[in-house]
MARLO-965563 format. One record per residue (C-alpha): residue number from 0; residue in one letter; x, y, z. Coordinates in Angstrom, 3 decimals. Layout:
<atom><n>NUM</n><res>a</res><X>X</X><Y>Y</Y><Z>Z</Z></atom>
...
END
This chain:
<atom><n>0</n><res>x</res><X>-148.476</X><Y>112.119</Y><Z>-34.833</Z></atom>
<atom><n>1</n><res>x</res><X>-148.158</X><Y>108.597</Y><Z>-36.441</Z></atom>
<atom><n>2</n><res>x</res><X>-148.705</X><Y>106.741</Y><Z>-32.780</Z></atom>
<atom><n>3</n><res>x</res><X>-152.090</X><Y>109.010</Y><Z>-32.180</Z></atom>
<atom><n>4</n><res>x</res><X>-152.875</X><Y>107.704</Y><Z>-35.672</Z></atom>
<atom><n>5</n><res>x</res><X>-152.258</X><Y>104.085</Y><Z>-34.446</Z></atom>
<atom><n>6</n><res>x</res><X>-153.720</X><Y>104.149</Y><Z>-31.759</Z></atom>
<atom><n>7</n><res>x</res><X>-157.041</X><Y>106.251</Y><Z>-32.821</Z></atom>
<atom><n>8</n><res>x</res><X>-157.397</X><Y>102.913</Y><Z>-34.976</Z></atom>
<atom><n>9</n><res>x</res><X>-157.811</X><Y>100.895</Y><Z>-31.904</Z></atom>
<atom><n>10</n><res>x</res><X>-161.374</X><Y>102.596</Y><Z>-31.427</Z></atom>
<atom><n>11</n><res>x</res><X>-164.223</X><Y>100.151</Y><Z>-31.915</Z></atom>
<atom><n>12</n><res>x</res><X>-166.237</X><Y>101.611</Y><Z>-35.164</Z></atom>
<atom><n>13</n><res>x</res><X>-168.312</X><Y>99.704</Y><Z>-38.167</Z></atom>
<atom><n>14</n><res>x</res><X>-165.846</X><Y>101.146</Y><Z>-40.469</Z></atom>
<atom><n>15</n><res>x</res><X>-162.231</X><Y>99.663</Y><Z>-38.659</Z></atom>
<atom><n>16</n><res>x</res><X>-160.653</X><Y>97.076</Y><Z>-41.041</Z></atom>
<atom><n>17</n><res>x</res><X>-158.443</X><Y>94.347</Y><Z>-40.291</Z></atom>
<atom><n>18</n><res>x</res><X>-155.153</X><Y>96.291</Y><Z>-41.379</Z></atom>
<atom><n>19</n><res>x</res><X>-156.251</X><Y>99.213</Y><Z>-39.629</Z></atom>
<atom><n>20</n><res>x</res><X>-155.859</X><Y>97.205</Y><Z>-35.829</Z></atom>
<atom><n>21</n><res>x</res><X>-152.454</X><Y>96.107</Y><Z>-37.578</Z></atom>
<atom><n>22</n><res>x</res><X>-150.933</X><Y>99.370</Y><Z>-38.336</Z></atom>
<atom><n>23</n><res>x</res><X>-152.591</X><Y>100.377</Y><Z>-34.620</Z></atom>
<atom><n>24</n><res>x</res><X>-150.530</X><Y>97.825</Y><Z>-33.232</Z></atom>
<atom><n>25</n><res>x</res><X>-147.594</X><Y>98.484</Y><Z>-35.810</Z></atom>
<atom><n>26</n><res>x</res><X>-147.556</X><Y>102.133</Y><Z>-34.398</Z></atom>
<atom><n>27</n><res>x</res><X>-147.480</X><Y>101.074</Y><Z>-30.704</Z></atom>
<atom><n>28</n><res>x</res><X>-144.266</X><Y>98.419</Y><Z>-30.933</Z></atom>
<atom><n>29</n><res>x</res><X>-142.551</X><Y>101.589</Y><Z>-32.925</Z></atom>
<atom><n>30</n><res>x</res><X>-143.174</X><Y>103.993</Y><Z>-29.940</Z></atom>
<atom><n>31</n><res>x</res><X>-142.013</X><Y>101.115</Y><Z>-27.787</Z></atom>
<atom><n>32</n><res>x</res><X>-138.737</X><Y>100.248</Y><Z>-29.068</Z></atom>
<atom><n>33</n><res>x</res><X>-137.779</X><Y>104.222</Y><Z>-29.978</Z></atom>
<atom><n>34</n><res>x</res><X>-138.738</X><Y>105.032</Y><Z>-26.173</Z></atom>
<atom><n>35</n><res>x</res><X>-136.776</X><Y>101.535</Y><Z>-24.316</Z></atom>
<atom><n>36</n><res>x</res><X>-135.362</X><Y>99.847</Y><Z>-27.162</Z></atom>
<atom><n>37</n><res>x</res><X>-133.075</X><Y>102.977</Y><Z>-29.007</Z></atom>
<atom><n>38</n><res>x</res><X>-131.876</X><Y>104.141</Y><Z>-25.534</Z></atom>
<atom><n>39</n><res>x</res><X>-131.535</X><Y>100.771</Y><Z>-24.157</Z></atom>
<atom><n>40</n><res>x</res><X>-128.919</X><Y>100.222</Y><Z>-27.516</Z></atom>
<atom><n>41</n><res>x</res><X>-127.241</X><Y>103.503</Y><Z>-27.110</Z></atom>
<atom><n>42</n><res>x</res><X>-126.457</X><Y>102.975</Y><Z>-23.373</Z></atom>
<atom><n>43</n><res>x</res><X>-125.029</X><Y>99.918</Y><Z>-24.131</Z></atom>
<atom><n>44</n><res>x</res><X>-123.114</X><Y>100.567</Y><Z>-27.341</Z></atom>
<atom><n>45</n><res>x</res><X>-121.944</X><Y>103.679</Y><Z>-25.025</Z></atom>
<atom><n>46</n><res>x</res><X>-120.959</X><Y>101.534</Y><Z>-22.575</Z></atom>
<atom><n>47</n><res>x</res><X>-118.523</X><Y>98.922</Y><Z>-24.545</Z></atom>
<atom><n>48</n><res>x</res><X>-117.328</X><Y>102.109</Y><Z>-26.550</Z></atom>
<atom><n>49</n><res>x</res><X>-115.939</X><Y>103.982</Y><Z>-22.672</Z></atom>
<atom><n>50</n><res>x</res><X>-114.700</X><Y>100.649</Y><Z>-21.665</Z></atom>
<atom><n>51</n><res>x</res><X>-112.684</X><Y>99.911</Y><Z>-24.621</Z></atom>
<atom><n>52</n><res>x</res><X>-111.402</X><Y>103.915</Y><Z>-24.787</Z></atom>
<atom><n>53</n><res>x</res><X>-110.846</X><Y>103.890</Y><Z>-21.023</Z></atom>
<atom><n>54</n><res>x</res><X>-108.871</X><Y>100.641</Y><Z>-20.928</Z></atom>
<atom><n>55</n><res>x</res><X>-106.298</X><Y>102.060</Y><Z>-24.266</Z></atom>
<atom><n>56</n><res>x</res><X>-106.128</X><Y>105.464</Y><Z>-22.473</Z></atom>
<atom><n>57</n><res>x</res><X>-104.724</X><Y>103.651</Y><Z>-19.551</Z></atom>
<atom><n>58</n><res>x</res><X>-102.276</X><Y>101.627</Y><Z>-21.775</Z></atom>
<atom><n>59</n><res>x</res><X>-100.924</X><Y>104.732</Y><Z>-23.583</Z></atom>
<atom><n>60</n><res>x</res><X>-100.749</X><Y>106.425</Y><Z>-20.400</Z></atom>
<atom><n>61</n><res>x</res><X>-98.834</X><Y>103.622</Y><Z>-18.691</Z></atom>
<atom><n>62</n><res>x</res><X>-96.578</X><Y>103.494</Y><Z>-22.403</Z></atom>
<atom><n>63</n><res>x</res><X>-96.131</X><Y>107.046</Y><Z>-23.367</Z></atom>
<atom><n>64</n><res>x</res><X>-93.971</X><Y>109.516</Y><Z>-21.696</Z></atom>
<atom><n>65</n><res>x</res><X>-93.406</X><Y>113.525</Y><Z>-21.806</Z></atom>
<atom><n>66</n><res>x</res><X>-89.671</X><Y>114.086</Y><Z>-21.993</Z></atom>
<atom><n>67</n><res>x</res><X>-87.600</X><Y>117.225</Y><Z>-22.769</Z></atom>
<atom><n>68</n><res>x</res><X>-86.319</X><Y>118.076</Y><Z>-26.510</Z></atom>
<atom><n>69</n><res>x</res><X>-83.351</X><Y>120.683</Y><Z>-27.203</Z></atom>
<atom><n>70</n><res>x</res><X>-84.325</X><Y>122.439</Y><Z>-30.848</Z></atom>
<atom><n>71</n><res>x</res><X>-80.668</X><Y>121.685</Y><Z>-33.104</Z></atom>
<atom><n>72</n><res>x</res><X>-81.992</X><Y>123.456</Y><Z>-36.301</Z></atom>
<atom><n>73</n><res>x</res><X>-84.519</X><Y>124.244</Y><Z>-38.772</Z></atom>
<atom><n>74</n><res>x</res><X>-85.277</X><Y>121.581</Y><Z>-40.488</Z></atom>
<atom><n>75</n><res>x</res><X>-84.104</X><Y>121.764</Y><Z>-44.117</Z></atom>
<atom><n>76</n><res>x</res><X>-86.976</X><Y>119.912</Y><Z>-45.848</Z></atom>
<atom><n>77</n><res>x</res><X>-89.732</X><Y>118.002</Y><Z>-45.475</Z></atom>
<atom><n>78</n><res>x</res><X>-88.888</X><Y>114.736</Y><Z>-43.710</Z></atom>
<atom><n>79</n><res>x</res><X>-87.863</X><Y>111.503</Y><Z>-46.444</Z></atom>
<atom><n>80</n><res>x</res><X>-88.792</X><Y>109.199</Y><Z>-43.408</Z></atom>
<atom><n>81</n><res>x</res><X>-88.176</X><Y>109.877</Y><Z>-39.190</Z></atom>
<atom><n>82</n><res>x</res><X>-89.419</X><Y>107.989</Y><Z>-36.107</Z></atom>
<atom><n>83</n><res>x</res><X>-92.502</X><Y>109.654</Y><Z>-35.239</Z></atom>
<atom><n>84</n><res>x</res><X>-95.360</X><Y>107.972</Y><Z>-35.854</Z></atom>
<atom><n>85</n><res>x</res><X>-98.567</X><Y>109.533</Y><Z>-38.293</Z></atom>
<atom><n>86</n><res>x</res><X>-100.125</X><Y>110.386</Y><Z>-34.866</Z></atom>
<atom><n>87</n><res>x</res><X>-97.335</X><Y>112.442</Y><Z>-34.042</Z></atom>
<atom><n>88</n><res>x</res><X>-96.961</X><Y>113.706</Y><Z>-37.173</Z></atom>
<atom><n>89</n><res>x</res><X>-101.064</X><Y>115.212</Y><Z>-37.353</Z></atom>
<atom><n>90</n><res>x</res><X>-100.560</X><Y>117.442</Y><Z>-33.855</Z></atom>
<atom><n>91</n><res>x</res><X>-99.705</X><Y>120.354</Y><Z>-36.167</Z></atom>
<atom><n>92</n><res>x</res><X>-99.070</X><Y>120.037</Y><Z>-39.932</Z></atom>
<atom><n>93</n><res>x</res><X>-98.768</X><Y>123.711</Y><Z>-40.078</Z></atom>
<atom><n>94</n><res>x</res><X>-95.985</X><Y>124.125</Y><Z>-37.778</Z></atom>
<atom><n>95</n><res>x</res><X>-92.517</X><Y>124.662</Y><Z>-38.569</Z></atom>
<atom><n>96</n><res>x</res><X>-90.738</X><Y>121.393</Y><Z>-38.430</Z></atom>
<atom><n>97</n><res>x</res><X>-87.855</X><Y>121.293</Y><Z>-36.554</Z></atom>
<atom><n>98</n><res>x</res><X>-84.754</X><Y>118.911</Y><Z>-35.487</Z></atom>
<atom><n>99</n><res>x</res><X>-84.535</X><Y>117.783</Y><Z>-31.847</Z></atom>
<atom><n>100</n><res>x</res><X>-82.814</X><Y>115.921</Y><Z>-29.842</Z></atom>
<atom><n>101</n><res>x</res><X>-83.906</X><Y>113.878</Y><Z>-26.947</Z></atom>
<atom><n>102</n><res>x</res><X>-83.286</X><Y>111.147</Y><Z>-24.386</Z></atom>
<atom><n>103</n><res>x</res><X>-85.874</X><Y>108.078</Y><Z>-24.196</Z></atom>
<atom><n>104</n><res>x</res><X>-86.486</X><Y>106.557</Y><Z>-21.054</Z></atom>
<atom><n>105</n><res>x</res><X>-84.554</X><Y>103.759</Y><Z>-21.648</Z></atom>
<atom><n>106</n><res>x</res><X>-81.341</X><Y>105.889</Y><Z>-21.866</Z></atom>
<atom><n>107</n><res>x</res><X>-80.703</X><Y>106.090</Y><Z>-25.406</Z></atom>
<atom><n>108</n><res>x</res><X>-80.330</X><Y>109.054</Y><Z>-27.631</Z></atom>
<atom><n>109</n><res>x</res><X>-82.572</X><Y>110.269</Y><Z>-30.783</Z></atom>
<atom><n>110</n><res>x</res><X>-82.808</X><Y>112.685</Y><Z>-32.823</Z></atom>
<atom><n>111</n><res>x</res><X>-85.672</X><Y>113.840</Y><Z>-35.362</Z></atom>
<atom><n>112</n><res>x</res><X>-87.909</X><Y>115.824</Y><Z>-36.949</Z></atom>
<atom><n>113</n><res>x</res><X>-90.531</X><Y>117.485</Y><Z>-34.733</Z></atom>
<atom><n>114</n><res>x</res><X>-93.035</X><Y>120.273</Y><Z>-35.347</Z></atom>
<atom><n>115</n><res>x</res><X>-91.713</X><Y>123.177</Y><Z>-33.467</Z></atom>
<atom><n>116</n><res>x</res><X>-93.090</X><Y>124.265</Y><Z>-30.103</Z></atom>
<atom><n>117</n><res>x</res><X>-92.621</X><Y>127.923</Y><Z>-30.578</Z></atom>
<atom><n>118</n><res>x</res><X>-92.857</X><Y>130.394</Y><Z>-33.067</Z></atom>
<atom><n>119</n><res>x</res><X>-89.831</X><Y>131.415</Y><Z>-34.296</Z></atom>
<atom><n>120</n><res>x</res><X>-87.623</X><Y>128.024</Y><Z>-33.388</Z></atom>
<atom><n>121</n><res>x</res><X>-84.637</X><Y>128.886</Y><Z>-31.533</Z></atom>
<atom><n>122</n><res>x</res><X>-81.189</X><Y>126.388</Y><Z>-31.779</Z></atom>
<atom><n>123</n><res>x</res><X>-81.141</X><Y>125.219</Y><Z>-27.773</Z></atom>
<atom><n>124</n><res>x</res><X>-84.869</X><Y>126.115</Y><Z>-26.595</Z></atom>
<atom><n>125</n><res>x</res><X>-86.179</X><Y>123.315</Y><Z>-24.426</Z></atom>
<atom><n>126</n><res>x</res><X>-89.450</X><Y>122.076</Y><Z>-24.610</Z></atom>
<atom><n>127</n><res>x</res><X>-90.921</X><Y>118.446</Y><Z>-24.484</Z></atom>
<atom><n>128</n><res>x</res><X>-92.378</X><Y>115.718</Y><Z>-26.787</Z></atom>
<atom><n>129</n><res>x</res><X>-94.163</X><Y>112.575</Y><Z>-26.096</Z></atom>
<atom><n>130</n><res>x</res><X>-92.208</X><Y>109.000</Y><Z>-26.928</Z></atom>
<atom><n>131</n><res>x</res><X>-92.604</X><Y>105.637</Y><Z>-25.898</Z></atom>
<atom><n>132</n><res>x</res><X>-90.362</X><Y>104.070</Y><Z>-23.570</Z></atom>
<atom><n>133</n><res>x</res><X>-87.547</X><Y>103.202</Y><Z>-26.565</Z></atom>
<atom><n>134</n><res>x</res><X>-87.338</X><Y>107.112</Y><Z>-27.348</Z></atom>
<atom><n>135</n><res>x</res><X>-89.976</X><Y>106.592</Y><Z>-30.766</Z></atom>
<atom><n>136</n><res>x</res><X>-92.090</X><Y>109.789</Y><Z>-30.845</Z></atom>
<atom><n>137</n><res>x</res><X>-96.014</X><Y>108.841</Y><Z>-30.335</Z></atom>
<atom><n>138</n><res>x</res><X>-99.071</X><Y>111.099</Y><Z>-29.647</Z></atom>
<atom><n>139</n><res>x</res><X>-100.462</X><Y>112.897</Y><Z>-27.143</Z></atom>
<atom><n>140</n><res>x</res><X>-102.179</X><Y>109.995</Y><Z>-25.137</Z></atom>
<atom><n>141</n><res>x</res><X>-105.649</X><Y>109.841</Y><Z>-24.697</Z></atom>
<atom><n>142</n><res>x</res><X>-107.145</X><Y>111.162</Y><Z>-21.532</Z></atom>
<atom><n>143</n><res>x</res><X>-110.646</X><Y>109.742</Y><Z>-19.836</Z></atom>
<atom><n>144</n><res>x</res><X>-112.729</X><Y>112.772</Y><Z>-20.445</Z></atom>
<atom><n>145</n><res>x</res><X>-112.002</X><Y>112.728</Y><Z>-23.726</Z></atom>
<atom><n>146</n><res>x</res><X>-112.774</X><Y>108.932</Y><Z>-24.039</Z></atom>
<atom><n>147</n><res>x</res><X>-115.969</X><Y>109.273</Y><Z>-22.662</Z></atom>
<atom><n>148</n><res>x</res><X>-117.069</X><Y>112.268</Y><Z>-24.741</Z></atom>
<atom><n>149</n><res>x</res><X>-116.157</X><Y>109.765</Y><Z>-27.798</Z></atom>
<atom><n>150</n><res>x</res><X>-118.272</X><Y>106.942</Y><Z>-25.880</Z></atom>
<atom><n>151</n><res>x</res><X>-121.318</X><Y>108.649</Y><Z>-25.739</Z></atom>
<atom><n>152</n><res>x</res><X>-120.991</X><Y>110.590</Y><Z>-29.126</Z></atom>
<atom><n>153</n><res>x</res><X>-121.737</X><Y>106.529</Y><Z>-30.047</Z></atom>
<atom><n>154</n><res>x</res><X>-124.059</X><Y>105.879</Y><Z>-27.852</Z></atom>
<atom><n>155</n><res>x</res><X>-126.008</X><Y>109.069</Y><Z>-29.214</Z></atom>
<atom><n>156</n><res>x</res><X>-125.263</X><Y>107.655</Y><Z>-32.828</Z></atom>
<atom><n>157</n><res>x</res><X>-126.429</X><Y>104.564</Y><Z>-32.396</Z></atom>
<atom><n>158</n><res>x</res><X>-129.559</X><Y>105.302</Y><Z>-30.440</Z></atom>
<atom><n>159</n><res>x</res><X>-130.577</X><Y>107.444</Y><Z>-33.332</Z></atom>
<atom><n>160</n><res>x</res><X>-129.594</X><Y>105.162</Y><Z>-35.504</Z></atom>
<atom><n>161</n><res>x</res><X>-132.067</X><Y>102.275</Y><Z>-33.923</Z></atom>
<atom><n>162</n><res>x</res><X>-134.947</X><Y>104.872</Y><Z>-33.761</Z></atom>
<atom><n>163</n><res>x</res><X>-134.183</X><Y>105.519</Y><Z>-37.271</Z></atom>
<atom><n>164</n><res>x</res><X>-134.383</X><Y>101.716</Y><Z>-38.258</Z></atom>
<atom><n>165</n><res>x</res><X>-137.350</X><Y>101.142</Y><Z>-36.350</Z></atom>
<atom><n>166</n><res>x</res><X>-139.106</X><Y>104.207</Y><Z>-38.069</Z></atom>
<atom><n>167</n><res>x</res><X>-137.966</X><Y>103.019</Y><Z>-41.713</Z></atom>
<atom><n>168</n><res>x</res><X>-139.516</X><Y>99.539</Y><Z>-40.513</Z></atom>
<atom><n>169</n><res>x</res><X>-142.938</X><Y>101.124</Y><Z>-39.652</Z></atom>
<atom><n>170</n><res>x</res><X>-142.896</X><Y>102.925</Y><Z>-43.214</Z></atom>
<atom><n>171</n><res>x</res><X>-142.286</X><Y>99.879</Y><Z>-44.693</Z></atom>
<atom><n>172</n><res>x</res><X>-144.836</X><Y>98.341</Y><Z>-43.056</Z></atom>
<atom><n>173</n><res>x</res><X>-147.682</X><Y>100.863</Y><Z>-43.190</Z></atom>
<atom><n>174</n><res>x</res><X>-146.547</X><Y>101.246</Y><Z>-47.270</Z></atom>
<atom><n>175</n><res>x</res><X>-147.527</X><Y>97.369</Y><Z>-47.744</Z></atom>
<atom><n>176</n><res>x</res><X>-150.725</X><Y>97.758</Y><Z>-45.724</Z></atom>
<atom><n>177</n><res>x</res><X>-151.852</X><Y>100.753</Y><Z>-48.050</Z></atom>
<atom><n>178</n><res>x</res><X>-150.568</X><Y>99.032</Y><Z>-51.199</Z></atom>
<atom><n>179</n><res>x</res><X>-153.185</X><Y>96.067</Y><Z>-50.044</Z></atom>
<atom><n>180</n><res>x</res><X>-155.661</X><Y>98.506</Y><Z>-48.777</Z></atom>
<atom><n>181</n><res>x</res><X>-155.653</X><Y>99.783</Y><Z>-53.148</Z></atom>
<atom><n>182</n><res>x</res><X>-155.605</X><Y>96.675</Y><Z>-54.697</Z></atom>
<atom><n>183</n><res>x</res><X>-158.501</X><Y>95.644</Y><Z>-52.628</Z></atom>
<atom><n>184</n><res>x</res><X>-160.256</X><Y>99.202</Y><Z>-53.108</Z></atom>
<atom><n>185</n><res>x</res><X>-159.505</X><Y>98.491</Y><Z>-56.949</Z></atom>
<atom><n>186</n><res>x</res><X>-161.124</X><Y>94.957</Y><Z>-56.854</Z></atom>
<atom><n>187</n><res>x</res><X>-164.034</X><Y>96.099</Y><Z>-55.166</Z></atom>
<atom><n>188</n><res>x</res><X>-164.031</X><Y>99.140</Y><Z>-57.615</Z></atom>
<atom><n>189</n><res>x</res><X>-164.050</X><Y>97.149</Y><Z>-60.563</Z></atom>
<atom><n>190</n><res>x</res><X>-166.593</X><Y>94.398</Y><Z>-58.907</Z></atom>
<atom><n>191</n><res>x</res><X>-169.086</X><Y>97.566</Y><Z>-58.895</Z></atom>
<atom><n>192</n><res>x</res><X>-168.521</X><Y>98.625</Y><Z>-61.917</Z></atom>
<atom><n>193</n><res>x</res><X>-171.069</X><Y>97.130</Y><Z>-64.162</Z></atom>
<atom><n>194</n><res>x</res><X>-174.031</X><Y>98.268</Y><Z>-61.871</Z></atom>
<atom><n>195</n><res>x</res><X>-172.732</X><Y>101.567</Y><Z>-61.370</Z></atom>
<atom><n>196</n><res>x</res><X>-175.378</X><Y>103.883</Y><Z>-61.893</Z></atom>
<atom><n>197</n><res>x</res><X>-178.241</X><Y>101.813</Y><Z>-62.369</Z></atom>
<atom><n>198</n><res>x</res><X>-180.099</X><Y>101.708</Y><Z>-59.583</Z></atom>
<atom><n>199</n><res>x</res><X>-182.746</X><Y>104.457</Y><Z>-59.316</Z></atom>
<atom><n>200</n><res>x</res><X>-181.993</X><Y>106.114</Y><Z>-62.799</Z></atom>
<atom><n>201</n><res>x</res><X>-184.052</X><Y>104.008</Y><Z>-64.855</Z></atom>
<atom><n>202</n><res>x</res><X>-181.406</X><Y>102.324</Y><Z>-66.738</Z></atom>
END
C-alpha cells in the first residue's frame, strides 16, 4: 500500500511538494531492497550457516561412534559427576538413568551413567551409545538434513530481519518528512494569521 502511495507521488500535479518526490523515491528503494536486497541477505547468510553446519556434521561424524553398552544396574542416584558430556546428558532427562558398560574404540573400558534405552532397564540388555574415539560419551551427531533445515531457518530469519530494517528505515524517514511537512504547515499557519478573515467581510 505504502509503494502505490510512493509512487502515486511521482504524478506531475500543481499541488506535489518537494518531500512528496522524496518519500516517492523513499518508497521505491524500500520495495527494492525487501524484493533483491532481503533475499539476496538471507541466501547468503543461509549459505555460510549450511557450510559451517555441513562441515561440523562431517567432523562429528568422522569423531563420533555408535558402540554397544551392557545395562550393570539402576543407577542409585543422580550422577555427582560422569563422562558424558551436557549433550549427552539432554537426549532424555526423563529417562531412567542407568549404569553401563562399554568398550571405546580405542580398546579401553568405561563405565557410566547413561539414560536407559528401554523401559524397564534390565541388568545385561544390550543396546548402544555414542562416544568419541577415547570411549567419552558425546551426542547424537549431526546429520546434513538436519543442518540444512537449521541453515535456512537463518536464512529465513535474517531475510525478514533485513525487510524489517529496511521498513523501520522508511518509517523513520517518512516520520521526519511529516514532522517538516507540520512545522512548515504551522509557519505558514501562523504567517496567515493576522489577515485571516479579512478579506471580503468588511473588517
Amino acid at each position: 500500500m505504502w509503494t502505490a502511495t510512493g509512487v502515486w507521488r511521482w504524478r506531475r500535479n500543481p499541488l506535489r511538494r518537494p518531500t512528496d518526490l522524496f518519500e516517492a523515491w523513499v518508497a521505491f528503494a524500500a520495495l527494492v531492497c525487501v524484493l533483491l536486497v532481503a533475499p539476496a541477505v538471507g541466501t547468503v547468510a543461509g549459505l555460510e550457516v549450511d557450510g559451517t553446519l555441513q562441515r561440523a556434521a562431517r567432523e562429528q561424524r568422522q569423531d563420533r561412534y555408535l558402540v554397544p553398552a551392557v545395562v550393570v544396574r539402576p543407577a542409585a542416584a543422580p550422577p555427582a559427576g560422569t563422562e558424558a558430556d551436557p549433550s549427552a546428558q539432554r537426549q532424555a532427562p526423563q529417562r531412567t538413568q542407568i549404569v553401563a558398560s562399554w568398550t571405546a574404540p580405542d580398546g579401553s573400558s568405561h563405565q557410566g551413567t547413561v539414560p536407559a534405552a528401554e523401559e524397564p532397564p534390565q541388568a545385561g540388555d544390550r543396546f548402544r551409545i555414542w562416544t568419541d574415539t577415547r570411549g567419552r560419551l558425546v551426542g547424537r551427531p549431526l546429520d546434513a538434513s538436519s543442518a540444512s533445515a537449521h541453515a535456512a531457518l537463518v536464512g529465513l530469519a535474517a531475510a525478514l530481519g533485513a525487510a524489517a530494517l529496511v521498513e523501520t528505515v522508511r518509517r523513520l524517514v517518512v516520520r521526519r518528512l511529516m514532522h517538516r511537512r507540520y512545522i512548515r504547515l504551522d509557519r505558514a499557519w501562523a504567517a496567515a494569521g493576522p489577515d485571516w478573515g479579512r478579506a471580503g467581510a468588511g473588517s
